[in-house]
C-alpha positions as CSV (number, residue, x, y, z in Angstrom):
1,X,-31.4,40.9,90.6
2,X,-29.3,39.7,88.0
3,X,-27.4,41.5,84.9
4,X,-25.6,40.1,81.7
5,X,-24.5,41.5,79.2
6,X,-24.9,38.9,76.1
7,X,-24.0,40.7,73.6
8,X,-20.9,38.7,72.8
9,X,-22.5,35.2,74.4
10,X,-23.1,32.4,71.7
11,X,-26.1,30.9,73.8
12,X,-27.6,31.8,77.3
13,X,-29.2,29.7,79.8
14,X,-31.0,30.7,82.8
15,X,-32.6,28.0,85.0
16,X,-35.4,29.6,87.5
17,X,-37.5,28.2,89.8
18,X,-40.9,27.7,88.4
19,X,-43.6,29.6,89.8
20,X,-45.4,28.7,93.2
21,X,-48.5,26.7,91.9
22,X,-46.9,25.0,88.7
23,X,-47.4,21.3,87.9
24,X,-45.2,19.2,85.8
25,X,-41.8,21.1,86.2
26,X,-39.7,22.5,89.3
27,X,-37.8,25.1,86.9
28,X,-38.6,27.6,84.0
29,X,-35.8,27.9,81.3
30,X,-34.9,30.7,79.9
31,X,-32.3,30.7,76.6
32,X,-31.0,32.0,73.3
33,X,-28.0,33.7,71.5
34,X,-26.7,34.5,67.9
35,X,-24.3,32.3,66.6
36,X,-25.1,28.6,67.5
37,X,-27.8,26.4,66.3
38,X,-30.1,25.3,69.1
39,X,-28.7,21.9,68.0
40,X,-25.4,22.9,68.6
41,X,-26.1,24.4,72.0
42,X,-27.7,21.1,72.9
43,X,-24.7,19.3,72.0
44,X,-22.6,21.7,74.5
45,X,-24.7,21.5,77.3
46,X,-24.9,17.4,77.2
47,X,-20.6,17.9,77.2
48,X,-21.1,20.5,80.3
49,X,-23.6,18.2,82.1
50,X,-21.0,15.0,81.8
51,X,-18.3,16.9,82.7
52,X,-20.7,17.7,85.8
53,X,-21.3,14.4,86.6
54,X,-17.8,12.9,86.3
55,X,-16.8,16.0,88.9
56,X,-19.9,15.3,90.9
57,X,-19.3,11.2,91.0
58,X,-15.4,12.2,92.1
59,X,-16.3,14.0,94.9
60,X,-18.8,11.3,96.2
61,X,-15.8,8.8,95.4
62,X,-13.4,10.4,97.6
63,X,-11.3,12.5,95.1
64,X,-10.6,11.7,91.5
65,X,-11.3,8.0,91.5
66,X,-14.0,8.7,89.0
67,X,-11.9,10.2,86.6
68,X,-8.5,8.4,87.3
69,X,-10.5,5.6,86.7
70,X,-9.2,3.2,89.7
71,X,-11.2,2.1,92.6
72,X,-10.6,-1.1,94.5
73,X,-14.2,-2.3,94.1
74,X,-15.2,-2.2,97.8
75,X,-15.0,0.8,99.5
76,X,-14.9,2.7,95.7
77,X,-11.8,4.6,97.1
78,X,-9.0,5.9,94.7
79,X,-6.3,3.0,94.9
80,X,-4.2,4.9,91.9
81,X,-0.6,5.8,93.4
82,X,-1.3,9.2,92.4
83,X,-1.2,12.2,95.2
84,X,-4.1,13.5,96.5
């Protein structure tokens, strides 16, 4: 069981599993708000879902190579001379 309270929230997004027996998609989404275009929204989920990735790519890299931008090319370890 779940509970928000959205009365203040500029856009909502739920992501569910779909339903046992549906074809085509693995999730069901569930969204809206007052306040932001649907546009807009988009916009700030594609900036949430790079932010995701870069984070997500980091960790695979061995720390913050993917966002310090420095890997030696072979192993695609951090070489920066910045503390881990």
């Amino acid at each position: 069981m779940v509970a928000i309270d959205g009365r203040d929230a500029l856009f909502f997004l739920i992501v569910r599993p779909a339903p046992a027996g549906t074809t085509g998609s693995t999730v069901v989404l569930e969204h809206g708000g007052s306040g932001l275009t649907k546009a807009q929204a988009a916009h700030i989920l594609r900036h949430a879902a790079d932010r995701l990735d870069t984070e997500a790519a980091a960790e695979v890299l061995g720390g913050h190579a993917e966002l310090c931008g420095f890997t030696n090319g072979i192993t695609n370890r951090c070489t920066c001379t910045t503390p881990h």
